[in-house]
C-alpha positions in Angstrom: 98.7 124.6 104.1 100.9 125.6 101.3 99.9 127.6 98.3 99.4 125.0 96.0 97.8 122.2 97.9 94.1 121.4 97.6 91.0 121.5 100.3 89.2 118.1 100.6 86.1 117.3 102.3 85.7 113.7 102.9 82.0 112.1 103.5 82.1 108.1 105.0 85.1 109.4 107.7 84.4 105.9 110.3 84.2 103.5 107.5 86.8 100.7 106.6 88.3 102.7 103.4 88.4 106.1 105.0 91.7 106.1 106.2 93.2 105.4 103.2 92.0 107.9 101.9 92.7 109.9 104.9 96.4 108.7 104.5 96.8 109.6 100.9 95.0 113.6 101.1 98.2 113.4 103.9 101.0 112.1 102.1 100.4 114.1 98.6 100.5 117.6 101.0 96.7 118.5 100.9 94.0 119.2 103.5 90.9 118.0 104.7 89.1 120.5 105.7 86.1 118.7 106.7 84.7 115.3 107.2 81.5 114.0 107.9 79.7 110.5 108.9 76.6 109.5 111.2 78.8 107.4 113.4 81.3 109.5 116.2 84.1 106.9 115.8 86.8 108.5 113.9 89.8 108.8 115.8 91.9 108.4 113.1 91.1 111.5 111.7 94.1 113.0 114.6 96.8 110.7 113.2 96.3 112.7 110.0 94.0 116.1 110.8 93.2 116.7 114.4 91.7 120.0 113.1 89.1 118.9 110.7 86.1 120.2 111.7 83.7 117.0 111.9 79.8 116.7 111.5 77.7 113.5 112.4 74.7 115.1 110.4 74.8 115.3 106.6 72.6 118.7 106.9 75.4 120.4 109.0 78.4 119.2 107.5 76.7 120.7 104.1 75.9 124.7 105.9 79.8 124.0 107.0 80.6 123.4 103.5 78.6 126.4 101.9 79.1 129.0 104.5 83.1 128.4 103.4 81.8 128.8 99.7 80.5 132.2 100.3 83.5 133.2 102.0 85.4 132.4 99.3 87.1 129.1 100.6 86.1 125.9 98.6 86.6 122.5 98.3 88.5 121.7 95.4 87.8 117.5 96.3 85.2 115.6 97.7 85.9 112.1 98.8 83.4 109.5 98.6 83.9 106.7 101.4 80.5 106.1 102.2 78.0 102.5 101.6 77.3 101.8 98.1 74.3 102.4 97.5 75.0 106.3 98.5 77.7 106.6 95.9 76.2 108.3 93.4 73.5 111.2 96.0 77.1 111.7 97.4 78.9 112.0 94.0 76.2 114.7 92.8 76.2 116.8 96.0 79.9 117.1 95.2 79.8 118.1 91.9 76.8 121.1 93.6 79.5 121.8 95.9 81.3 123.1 92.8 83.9 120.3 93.9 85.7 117.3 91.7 85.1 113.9 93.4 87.1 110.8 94.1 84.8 108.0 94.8 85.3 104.3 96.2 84.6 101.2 94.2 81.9 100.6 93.3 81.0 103.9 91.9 77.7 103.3 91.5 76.1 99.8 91.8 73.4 99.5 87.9 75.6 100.7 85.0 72.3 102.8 84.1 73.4 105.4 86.8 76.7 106.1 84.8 74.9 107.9 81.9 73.4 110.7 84.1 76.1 111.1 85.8 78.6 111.5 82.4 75.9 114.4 82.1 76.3 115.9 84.7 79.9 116.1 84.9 79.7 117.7 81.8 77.1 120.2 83.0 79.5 121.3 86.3 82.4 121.0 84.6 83.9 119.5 87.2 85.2 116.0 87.4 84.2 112.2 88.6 87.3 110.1 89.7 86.6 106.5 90.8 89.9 104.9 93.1 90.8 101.6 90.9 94.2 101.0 92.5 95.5 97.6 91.6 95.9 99.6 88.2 98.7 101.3 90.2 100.1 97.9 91.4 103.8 97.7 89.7 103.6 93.7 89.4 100.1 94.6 87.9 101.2 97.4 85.3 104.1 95.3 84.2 101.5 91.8 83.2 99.5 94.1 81.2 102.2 95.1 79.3 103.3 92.0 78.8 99.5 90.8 77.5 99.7 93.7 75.3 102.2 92.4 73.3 100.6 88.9 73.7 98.4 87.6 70.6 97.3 84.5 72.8 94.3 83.7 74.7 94.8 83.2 78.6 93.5 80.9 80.9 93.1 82.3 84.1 92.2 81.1 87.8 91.5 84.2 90.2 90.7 83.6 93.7 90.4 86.0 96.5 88.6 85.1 100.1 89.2 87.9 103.1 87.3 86.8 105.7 84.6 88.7 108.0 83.1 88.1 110.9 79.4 88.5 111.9 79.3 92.0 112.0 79.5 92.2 108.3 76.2 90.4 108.1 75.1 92.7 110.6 76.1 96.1 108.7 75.4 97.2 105.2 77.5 95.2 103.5 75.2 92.2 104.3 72.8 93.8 102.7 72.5 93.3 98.9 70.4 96.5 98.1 73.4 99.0 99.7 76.5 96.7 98.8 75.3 94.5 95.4 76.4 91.5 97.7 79.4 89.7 98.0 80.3 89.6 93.9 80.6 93.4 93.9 81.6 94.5 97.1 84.2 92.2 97.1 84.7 90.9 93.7 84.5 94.6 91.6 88.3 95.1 92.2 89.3 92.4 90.5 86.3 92.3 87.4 87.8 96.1 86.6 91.2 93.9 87.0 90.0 91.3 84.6 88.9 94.0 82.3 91.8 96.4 82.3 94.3 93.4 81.5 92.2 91.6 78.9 89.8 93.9 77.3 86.0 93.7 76.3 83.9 90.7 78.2 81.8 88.9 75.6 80.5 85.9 78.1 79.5 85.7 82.1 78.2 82.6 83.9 77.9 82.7 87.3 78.1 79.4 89.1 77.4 80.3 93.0 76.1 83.5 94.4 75.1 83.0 98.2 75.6 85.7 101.0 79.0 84.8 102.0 80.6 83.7 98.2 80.0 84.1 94.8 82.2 82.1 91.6 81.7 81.9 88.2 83.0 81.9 84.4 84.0 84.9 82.0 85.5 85.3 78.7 87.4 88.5 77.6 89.5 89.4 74.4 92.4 87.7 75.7 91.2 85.7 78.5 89.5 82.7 80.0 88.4 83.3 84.0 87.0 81.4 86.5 86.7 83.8 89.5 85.9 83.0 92.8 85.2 85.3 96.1 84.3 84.9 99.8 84.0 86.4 102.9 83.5 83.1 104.6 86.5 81.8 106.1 86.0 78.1 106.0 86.7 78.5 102.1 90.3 79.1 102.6 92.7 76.5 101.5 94.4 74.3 104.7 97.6 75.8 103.9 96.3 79.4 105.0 94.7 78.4 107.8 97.7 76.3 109.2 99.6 79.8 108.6 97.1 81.7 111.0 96.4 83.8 107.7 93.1 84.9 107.5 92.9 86.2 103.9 94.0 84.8 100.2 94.6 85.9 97.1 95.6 84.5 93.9 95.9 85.1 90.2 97.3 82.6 88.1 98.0 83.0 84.3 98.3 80.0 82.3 99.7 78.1 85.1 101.8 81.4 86.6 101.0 82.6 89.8 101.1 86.0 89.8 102.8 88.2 92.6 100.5 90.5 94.4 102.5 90.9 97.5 102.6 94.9 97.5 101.7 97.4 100.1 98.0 97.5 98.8 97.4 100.6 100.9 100.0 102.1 99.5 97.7 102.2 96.1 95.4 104.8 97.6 98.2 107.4 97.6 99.5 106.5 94.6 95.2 106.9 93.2 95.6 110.1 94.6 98.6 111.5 93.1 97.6 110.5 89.7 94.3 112.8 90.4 96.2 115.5 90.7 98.1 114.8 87.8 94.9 114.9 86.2 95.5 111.3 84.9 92.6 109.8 87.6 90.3 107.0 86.4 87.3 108.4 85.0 83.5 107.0 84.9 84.5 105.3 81.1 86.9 103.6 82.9 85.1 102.2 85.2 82.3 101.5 83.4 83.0 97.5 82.4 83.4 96.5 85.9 80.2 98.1 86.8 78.6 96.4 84.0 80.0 92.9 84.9 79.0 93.3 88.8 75.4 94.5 88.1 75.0 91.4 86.0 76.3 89.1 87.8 73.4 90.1 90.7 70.6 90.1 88.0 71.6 86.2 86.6 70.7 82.8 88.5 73.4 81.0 89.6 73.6 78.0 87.9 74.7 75.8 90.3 77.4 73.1 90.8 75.7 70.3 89.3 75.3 72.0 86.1 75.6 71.2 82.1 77.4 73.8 81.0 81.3 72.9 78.8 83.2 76.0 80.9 82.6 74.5 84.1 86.4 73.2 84.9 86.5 72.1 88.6 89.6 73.5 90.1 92.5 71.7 92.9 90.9 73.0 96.1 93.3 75.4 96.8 92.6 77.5 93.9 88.2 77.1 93.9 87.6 76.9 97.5 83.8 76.3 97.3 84.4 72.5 96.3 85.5 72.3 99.5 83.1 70.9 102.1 82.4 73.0 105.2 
């Protein structure tokens, strides 16, 4: 390890995100010192750091942590990988660690939570990073410049299904009081998307909200959106399907479809790097797509026969839940 790189601990090692993060503490010439999770399947961690020491119980992998403390080694980072409803224990024990953290999406799942938390920072001293990568993607960076310099309002269509299979039913995720459901797990990259390109949300309807898809209506500054998200794929569009594709994503902009064909786990390292810049995304940042999520789970879902004057139905290929299963 070379005199300037950083020590990272890393809590959530066997999830689905964790070797990204993994991948990026690697590629910007840092260390992870130590990892931790209650399941034994991380493997991955010798394509990056075969010597990480590794702890299946959160009790030892904290005495691991503090005896290095006393001895004068910290952890400058903790990383944050673990379900959602841990986020924010997980955030705190860093920032008693004496460490900054770099947490997943969504950092925590009420936008309550985020208050205490801007206090505590404050208090330690220490900083709260929250990994919003597609504010990294070039295609991305380049559109909101563009709607900068924009005076008009946009009408925009965003539709993303990846499917799952059982097993996500099965595991946390399916559960709404550890993930928030489909709508945040799923849906919070693109709501902090939604937020970062067009500014402040005044208006949210949500339409459907089930276990396996949620869709509805919101109005920024400088947009118009009807979102959609599944998991479930018999909401893809025939044209995916026929491709063997299991997963779709599109944005489209007043009739534009937008490119989002980049290496989209190349945007952890690029998160990463801008941490150490100290120019990460910080809890204000994150704080609208919180705020949209949380509601979202909290409102009724109106319902497709409805009487409201936003609700536009969409071609099937771009609002997949008018599609019959």
């Amino acid at each position: 390890m070379s005199h300037s790189s950083k020590s990272f601990a890393l809590i959530g090692a066997a999830g689905y995100i964790a070797p990204r993060h993994m991948k990026a503490i690697s590629e910007t010439g840092n260390d992870l010192i130590a990892a931790m999770d209650p399941s034994d399947s991380v493997g991955i961690l010798d394509r990056y750091f075969p010597n990480t020491s590794f702890f299946t119980e959160f009790e030892r992998f904290d005495r691991h942590l503090y005896k290095l403390k006393s001895k004068s080694q910290k952890i400058d980072f903790l990383s944050v990988c673990t379900p959602n409803h841990l986020h924010d224990a997980h955030i705190r024990y860093g920032l008693r660690l004496g460490a900054d953290v770099i947490c997943e999406k969504p950092l925590v799942l009420n936008s309550w939570n985020l208050d205490n938390l801007i206090t505590l920072e404050k208090e330690s001293g220490k900083k709260i990073y929250n990994i919003l990568q597609l504010r990294h993607h070039p295609t991305l960076v380049a559109l909101k410049e563009k709607i900068k310099n924009s005076g008009k309002i946009h009408q925009v269509d965003l539709s993303y299904i990846t499917s799952r299979g059982k097993w996500y039913y099965a595991s946390w995720k399916g559960d709404i009081n550890k993930s928030g459901g489909v709508a945040t797990n799923i849906g919070i990259h693109f709501f902090d998307l939604l937020s970062w390109l067009f500014g402040e949300n005044h208006a949210s309807e949500v339409h459907v909200h089930t276990h396996d898809r949620a869709a509805g209506y919101l109005e920024f500054d400088k947009a118009k959106v009807k979102w959609f998200v599944s998991i479930n794929d018999k909401t893809l569009p025939e044209v995916i399907t026929d491709s063997g594709a299991t997963s779709f994503r599109s944005l489209d902009i007043d009739g534009e479809e937008i490119d989002l064909s980049y290496n989209f786990e190349q945007l952890h390292t690029e998160s990463y790097k801008a941490i150490l810049e100290g120019k990460g995304f910080s809890i204000e940042d994150c704080k609208p797509s919180i705020k949209i999520a949380s509601d979202i789970r909290k409102k009724t879902p109106l319902g497709k026969n409805k009487n409201s004057h936003k609700w536009v139905d969409l071609p099937i290929s771009k609002h997949p839940f008018t599609r019959s299963e």
